[in-house]
C-alpha positions in Angstrom: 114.1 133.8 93.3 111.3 134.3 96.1 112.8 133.9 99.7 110.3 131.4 100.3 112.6 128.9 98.2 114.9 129.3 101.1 112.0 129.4 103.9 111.3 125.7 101.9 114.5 123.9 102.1 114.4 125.2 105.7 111.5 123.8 106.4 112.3 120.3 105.2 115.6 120.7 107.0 113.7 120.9 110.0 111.3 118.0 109.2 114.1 115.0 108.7 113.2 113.5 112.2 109.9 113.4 111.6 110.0 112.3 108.1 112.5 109.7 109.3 110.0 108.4 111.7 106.5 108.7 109.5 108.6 106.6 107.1 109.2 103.6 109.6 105.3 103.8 110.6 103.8 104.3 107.4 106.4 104.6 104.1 103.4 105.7 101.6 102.5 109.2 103.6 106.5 109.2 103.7 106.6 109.2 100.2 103.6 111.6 99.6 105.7 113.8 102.1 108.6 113.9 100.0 107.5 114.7 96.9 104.7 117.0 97.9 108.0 119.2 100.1 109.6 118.6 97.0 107.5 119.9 94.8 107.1 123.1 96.8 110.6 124.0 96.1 111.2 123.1 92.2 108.0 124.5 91.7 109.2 128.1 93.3 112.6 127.7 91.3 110.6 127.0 88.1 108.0 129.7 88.5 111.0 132.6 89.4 112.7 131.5 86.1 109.2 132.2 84.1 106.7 134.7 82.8 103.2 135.2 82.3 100.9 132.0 82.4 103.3 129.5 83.2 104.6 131.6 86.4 101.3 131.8 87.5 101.0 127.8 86.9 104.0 126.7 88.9 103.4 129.3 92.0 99.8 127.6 92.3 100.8 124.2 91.4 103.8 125.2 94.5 100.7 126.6 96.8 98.7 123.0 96.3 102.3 121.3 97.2 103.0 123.4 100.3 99.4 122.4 101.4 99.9 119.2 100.8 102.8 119.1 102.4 101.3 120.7 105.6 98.0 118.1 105.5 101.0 115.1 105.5 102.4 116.3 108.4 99.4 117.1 110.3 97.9 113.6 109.4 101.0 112.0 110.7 100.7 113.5 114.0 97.2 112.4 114.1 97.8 109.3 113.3 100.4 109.5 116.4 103.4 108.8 114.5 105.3 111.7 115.0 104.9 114.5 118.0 102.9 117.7 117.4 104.0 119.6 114.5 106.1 122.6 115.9 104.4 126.0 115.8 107.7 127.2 113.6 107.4 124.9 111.1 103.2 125.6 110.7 103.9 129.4 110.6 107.0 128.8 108.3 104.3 126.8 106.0 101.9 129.3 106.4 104.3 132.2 105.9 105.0 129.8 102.4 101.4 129.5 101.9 100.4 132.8 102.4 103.6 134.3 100.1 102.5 132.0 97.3 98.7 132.9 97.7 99.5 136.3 96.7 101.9 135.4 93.7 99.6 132.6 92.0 96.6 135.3 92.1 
């Protein structure tokens, strides 16, 4: 399993407040939140219990997820419903990003 899997649960560990409070403000960005963070993670576990093709599949559908997850929060702050997002969790995403980048290739 790639340490990211862990750097990912941490990472939405770290984002309960604010998914807590992008949910009372707007529950559909909430939603896309969840299952993009969500995503990230299964898609990691899934790709580290593959080969070939398919590994490759599930690291870059995980890299589109951990994007995704990264646009959500950022639009949620600019949208003002949550404070800045916290330069640990944006390098923890990008540390993700970055780590998955190089394994989907």
């Amino acid at each position: 399993m790639l340490r990211i899997h862990d750097d990912m649960l941490d990472v939405i560990r770290s984002m309960r407040g604010a998914l807590g409070a992008i949910d009372k403000r707007d529950a559909d960005l909430a939603r896309q939140l969840r299952r993009a963070a969500s995503s990230v993670v299964l898609n990691i576990a899934e790709g580290s219990g593959s080969f070939g093709r398919v590994r490759t599949v599930r690291y870059r559908t995980a890299l589109g997820s951990a994007r995704e997850t990264l646009a959500c929060l950022q639009t949620a702050e600019a949208f003002g419903y949550v404070q800045p997002v916290s330069n640990k969790m944006i390098e923890g995403m990008n540390r993700i990003i970055g780590t998955l980048v190089r394994v989907a290739a």
